[in-house]
PyMOL commands that place a pseudoatom at each C-alpha (Angstrom):
pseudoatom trace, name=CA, resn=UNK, resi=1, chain=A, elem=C, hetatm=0, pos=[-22.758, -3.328, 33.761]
pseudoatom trace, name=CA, resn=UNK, resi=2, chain=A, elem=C, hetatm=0, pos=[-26.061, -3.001, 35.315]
pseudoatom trace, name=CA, resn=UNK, resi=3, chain=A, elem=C, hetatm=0, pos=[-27.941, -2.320, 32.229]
pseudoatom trace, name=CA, resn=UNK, resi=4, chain=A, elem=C, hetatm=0, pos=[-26.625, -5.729, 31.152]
pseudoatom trace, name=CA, resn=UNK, resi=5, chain=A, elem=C, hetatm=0, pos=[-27.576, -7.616, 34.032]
pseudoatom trace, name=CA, resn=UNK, resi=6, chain=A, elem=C, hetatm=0, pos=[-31.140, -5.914, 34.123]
pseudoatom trace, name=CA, resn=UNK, resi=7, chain=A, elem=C, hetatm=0, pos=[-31.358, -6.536, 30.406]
pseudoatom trace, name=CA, resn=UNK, resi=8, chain=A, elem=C, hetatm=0, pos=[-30.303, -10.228, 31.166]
pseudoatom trace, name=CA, resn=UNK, resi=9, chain=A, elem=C, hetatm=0, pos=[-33.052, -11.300, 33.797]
pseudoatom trace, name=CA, resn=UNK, resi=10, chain=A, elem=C, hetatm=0, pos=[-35.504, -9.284, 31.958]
pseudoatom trace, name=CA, resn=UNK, resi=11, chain=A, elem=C, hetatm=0, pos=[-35.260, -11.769, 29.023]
pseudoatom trace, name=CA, resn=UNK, resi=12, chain=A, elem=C, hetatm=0, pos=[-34.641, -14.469, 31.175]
pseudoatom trace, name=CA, resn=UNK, resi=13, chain=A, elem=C, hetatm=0, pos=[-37.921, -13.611, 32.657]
pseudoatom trace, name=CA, resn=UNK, resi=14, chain=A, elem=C, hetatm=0, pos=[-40.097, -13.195, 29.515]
pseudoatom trace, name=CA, resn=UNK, resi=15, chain=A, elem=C, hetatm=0, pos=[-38.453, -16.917, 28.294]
pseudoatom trace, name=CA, resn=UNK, resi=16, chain=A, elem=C, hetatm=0, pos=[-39.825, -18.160, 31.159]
pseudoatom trace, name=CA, resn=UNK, resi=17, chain=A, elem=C, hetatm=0, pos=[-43.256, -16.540, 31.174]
pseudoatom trace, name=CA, resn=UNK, resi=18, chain=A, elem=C, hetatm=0, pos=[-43.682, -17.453, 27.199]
pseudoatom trace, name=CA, resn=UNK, resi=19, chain=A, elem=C, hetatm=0, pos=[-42.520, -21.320, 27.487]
pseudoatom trace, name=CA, resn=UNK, resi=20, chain=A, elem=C, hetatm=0, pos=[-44.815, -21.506, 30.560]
pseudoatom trace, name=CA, resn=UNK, resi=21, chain=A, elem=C, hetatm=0, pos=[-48.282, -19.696, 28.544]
pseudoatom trace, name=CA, resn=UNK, resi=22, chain=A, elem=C, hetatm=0, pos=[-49.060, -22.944, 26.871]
pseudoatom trace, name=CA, resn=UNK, resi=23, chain=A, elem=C, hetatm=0, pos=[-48.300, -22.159, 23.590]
pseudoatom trace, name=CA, resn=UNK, resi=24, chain=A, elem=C, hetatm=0, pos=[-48.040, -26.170, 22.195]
pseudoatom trace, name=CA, resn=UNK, resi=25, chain=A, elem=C, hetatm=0, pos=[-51.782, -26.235, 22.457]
pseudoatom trace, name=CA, resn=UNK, resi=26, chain=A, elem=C, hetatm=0, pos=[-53.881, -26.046, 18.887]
pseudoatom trace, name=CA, resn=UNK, resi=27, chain=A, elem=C, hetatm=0, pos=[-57.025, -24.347, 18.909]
pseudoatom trace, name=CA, resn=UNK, resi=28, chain=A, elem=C, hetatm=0, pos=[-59.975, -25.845, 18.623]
pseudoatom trace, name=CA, resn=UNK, resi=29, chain=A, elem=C, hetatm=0, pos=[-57.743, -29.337, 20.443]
pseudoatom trace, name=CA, resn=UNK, resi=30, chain=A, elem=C, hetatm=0, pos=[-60.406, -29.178, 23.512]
pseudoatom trace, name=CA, resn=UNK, resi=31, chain=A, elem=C, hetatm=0, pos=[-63.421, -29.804, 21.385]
pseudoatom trace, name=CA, resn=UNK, resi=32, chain=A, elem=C, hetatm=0, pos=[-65.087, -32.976, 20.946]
pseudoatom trace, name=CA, resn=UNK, resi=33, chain=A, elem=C, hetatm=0, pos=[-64.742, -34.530, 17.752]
pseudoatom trace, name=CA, resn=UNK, resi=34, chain=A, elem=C, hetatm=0, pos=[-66.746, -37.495, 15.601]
pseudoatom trace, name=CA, resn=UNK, resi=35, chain=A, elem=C, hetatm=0, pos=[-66.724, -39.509, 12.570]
pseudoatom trace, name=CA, resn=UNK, resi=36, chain=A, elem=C, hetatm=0, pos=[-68.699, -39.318, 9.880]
pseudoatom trace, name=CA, resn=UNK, resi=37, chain=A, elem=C, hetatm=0, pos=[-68.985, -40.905, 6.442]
pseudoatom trace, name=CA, resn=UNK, resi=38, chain=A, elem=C, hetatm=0, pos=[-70.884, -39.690, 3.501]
pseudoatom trace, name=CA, resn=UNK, resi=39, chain=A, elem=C, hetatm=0, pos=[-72.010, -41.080, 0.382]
pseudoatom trace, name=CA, resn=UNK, resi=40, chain=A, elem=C, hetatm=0, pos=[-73.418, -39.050, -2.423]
pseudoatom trace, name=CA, resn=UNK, resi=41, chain=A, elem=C, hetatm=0, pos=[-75.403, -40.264, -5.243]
pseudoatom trace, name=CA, resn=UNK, resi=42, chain=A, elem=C, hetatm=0, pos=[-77.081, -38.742, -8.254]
pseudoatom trace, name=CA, resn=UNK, resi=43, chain=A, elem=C, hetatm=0, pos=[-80.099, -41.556, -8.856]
pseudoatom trace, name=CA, resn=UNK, resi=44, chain=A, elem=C, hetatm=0, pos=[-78.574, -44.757, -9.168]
pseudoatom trace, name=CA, resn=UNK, resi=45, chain=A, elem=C, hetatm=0, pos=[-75.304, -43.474, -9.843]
pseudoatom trace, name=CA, resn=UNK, resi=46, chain=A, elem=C, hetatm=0, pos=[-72.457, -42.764, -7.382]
pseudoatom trace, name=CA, resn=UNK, resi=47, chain=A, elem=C, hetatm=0, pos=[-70.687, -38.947, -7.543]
pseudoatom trace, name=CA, resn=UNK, resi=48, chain=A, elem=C, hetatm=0, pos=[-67.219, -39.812, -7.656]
pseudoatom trace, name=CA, resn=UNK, resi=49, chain=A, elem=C, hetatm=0, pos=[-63.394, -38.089, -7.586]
pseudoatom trace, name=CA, resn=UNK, resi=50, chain=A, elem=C, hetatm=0, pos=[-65.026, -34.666, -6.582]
pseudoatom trace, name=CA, resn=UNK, resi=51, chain=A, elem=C, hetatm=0, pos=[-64.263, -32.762, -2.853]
pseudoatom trace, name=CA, resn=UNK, resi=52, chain=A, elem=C, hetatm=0, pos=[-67.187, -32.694, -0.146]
pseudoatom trace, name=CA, resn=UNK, resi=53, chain=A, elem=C, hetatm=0, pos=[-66.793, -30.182, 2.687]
pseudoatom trace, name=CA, resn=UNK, resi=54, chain=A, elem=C, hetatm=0, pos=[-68.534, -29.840, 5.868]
pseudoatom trace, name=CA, resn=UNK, resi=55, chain=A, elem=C, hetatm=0, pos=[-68.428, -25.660, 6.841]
pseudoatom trace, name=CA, resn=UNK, resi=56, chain=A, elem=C, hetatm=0, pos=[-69.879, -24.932, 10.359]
pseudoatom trace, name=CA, resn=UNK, resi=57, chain=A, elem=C, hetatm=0, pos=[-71.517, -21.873, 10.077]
pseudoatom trace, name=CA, resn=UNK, resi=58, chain=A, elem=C, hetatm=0, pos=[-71.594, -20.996, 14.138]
pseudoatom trace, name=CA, resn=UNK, resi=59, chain=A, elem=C, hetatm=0, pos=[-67.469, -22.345, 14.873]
pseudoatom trace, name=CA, resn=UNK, resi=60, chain=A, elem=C, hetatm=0, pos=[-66.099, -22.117, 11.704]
pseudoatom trace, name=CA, resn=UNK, resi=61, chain=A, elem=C, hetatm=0, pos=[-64.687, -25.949, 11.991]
pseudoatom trace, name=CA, resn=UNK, resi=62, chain=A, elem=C, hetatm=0, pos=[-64.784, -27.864, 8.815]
pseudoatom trace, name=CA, resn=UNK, resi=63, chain=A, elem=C, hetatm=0, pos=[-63.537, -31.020, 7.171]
pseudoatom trace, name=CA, resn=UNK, resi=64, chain=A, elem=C, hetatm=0, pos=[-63.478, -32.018, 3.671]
pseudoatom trace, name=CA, resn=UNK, resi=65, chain=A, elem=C, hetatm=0, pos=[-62.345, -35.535, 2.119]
pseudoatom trace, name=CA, resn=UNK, resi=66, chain=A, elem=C, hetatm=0, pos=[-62.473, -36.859, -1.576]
pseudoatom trace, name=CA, resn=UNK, resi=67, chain=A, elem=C, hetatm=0, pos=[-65.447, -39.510, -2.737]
pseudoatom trace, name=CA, resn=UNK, resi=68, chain=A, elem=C, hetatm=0, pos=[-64.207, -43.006, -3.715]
pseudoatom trace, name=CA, resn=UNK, resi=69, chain=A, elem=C, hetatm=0, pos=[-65.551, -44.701, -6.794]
pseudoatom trace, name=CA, resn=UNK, resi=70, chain=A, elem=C, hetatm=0, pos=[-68.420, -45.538, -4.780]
pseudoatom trace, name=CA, resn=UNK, resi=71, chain=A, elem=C, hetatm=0, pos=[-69.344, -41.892, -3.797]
pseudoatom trace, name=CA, resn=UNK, resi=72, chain=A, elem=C, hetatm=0, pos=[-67.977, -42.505, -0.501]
pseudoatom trace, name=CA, resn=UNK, resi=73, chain=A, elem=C, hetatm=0, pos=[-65.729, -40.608, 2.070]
pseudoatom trace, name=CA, resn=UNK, resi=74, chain=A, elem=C, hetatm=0, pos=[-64.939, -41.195, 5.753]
pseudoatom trace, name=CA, resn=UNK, resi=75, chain=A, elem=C, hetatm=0, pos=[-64.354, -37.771, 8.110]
pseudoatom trace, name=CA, resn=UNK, resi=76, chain=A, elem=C, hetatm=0, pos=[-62.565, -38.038, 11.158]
pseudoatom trace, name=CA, resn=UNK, resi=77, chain=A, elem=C, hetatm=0, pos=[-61.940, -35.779, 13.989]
pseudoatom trace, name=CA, resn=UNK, resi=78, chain=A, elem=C, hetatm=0, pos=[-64.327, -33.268, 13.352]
pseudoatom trace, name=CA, resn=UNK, resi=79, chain=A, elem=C, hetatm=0, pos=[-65.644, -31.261, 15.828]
pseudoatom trace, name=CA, resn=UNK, resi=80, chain=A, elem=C, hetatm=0, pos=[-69.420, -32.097, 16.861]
pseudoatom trace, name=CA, resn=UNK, resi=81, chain=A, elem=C, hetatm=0, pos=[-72.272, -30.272, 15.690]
pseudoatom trace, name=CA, resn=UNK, resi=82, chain=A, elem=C, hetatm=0, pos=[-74.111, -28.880, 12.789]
pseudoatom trace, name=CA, resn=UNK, resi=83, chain=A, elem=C, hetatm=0, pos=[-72.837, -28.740, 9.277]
pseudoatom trace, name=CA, resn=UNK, resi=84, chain=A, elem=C, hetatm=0, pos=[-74.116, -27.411, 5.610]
pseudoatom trace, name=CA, resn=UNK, resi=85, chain=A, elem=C, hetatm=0, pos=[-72.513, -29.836, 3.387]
pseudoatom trace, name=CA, resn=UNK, resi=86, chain=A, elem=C, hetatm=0, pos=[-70.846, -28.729, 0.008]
pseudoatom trace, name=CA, resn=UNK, resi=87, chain=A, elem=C, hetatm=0, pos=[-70.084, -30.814, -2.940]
pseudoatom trace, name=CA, resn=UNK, resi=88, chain=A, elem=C, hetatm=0, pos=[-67.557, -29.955, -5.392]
pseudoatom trace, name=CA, resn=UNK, resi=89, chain=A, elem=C, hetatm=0, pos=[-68.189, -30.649, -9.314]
pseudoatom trace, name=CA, resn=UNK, resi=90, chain=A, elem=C, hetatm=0, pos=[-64.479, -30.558, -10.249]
pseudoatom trace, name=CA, resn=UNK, resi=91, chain=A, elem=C, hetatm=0, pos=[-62.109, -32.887, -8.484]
pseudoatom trace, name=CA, resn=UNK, resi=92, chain=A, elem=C, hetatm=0, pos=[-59.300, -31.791, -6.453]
pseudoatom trace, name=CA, resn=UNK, resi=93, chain=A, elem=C, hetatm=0, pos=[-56.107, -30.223, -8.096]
pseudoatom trace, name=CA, resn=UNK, resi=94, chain=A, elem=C, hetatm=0, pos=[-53.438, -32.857, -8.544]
pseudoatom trace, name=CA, resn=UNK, resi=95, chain=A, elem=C, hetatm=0, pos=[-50.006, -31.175, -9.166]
pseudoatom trace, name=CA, resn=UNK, resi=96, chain=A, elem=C, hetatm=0, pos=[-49.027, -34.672, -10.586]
pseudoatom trace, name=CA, resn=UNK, resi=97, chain=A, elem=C, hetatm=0, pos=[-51.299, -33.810, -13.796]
pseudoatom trace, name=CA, resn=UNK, resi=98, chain=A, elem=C, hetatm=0, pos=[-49.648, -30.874, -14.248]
pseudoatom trace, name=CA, resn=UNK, resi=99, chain=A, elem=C, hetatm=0, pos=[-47.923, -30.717, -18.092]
pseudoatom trace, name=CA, resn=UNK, resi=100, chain=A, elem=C, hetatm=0, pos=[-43.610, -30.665, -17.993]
pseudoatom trace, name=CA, resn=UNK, resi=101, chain=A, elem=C, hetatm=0, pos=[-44.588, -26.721, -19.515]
pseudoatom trace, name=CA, resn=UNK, resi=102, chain=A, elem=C, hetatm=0, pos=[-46.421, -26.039, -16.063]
pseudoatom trace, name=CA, resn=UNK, resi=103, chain=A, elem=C, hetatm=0, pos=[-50.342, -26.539, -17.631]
pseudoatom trace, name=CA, resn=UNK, resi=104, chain=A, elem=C, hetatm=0, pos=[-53.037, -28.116, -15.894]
pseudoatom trace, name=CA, resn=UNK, resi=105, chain=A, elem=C, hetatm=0, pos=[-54.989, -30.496, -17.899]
pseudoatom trace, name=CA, resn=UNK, resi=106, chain=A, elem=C, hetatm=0, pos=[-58.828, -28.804, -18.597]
pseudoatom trace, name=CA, resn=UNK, resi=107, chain=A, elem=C, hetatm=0, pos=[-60.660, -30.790, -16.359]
pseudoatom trace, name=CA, resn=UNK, resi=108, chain=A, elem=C, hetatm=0, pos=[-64.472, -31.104, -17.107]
pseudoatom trace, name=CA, resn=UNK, resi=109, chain=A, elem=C, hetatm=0, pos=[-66.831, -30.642, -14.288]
pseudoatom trace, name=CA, resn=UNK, resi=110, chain=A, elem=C, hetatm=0, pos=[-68.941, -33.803, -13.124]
pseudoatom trace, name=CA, resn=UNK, resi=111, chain=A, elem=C, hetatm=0, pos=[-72.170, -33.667, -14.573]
pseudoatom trace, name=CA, resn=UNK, resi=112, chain=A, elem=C, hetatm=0, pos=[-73.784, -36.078, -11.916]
pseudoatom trace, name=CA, resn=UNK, resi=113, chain=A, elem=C, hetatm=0, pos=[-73.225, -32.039, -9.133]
pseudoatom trace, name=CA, resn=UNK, resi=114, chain=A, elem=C, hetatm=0, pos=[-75.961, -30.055, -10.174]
pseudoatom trace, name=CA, resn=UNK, resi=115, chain=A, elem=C, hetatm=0, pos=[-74.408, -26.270, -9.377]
pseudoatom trace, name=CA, resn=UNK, resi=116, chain=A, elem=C, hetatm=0, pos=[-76.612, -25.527, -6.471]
pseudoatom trace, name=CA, resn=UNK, resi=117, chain=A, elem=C, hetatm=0, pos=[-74.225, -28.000, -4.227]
pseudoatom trace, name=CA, resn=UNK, resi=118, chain=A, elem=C, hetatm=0, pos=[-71.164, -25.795, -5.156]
pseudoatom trace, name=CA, resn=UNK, resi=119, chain=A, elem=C, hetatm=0, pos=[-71.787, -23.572, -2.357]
pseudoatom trace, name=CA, resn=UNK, resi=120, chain=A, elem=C, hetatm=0, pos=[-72.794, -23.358, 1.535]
pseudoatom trace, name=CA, resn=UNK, resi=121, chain=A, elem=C, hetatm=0, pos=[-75.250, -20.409, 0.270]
pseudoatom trace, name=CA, resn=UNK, resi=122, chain=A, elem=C, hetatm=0, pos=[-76.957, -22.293, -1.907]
pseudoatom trace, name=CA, resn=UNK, resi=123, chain=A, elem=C, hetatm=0, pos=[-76.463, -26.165, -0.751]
pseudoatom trace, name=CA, resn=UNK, resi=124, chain=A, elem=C, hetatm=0, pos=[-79.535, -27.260, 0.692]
pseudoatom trace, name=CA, resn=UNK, resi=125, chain=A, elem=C, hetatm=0, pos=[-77.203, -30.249, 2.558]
pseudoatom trace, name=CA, resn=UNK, resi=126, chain=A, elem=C, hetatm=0, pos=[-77.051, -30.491, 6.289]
pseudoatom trace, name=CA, resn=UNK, resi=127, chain=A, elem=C, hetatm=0, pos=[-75.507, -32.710, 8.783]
pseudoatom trace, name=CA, resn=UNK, resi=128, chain=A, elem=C, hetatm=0, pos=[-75.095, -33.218, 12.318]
pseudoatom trace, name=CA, resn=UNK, resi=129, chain=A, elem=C, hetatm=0, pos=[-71.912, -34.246, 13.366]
pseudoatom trace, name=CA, resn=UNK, resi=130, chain=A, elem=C, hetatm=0, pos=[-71.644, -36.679, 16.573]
pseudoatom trace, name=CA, resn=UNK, resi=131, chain=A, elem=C, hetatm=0, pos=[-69.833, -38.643, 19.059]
pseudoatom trace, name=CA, resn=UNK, resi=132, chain=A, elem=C, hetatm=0, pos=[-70.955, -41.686, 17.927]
pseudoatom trace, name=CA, resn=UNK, resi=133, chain=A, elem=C, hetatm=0, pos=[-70.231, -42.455, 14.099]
pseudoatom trace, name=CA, resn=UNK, resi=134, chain=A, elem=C, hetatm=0, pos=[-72.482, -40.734, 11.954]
pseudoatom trace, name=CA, resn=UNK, resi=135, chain=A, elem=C, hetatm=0, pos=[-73.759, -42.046, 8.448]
pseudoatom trace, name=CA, resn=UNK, resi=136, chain=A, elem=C, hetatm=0, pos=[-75.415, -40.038, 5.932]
pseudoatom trace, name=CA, resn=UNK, resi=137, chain=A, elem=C, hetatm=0, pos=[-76.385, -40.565, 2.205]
pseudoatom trace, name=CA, resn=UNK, resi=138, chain=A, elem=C, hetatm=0, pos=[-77.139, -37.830, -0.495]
pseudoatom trace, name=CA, resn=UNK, resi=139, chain=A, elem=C, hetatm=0, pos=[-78.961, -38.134, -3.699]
pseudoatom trace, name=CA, resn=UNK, resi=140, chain=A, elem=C, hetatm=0, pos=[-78.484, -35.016, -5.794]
pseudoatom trace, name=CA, resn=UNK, resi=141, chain=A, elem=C, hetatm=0, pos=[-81.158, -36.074, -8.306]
pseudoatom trace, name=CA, resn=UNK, resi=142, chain=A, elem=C, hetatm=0, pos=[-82.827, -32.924, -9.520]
for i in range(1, 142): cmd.bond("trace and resi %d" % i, "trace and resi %d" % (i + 1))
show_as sticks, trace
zoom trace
């Protein structure tokens, strides 16, 4: 009988230490965040339907949103700082295109994201992200 009554306030006790360690807080929830919105262009012409991702090379934060049909996309909440900026050349995968036999469509790349924005090794795209609402434009005219 004493086994069970240790065994008892011993769990009572590590309930009580684990709902009091904070564990409803999300990391990263204490940092600063901004707005920004980016539009990317290739000349003239807007880049449209394709992914752009911020990657933070220091925190690891990111943020990534789809371009409208006038190569436009709004971030929110992203932690401040600095940024290399990636642009897709494929748009997102929509399970909606998806055949009734389970086949995705073959999607053509955009031709308007020359390949060296496909990566944050090779994308020469920077931003700084701040508290105040930040706009930037890219034209990916070679």
């Amino acid at each position: 009988m004493k086994i069970k009554r240790t065994f008892r306030t011993l769990l009572l006790i590590q309930l009580t230490l684990l709902s009091m360690s904070g564990c409803s807080s999300t990391p990263g929830s204490d940092k600063e965040r901004g707005s920004v919105t980016i539009t990317v262009s290739n000349g003239a012409e807007p880049v449209t339907g394709v992914q752009v991702s911020l990657q933070s090379s220091t925190s690891g934060e990111g943020s990534s949103g789809v371009l409208d049909d006038q190569g436009k996309v709004v971030l929110e909440e992203v932690a401040l700082g600095e940024y290399s900026v990636v642009v897709s050349a494929y748009p997102p995968e929509d399970p909606s295109m998806m055949s009734a036999d389970g086949v995705m469509p073959d999607i053509k790349p955009n031709p308007l994201v020359p390949d060296q924005y496909h990566s944050t090794s090779t994308s020469p795209l920077k931003l700084q992200v701040k508290a105040e609402p930040s706009e930037y434009n890219f034209d990916l005219k070679e």
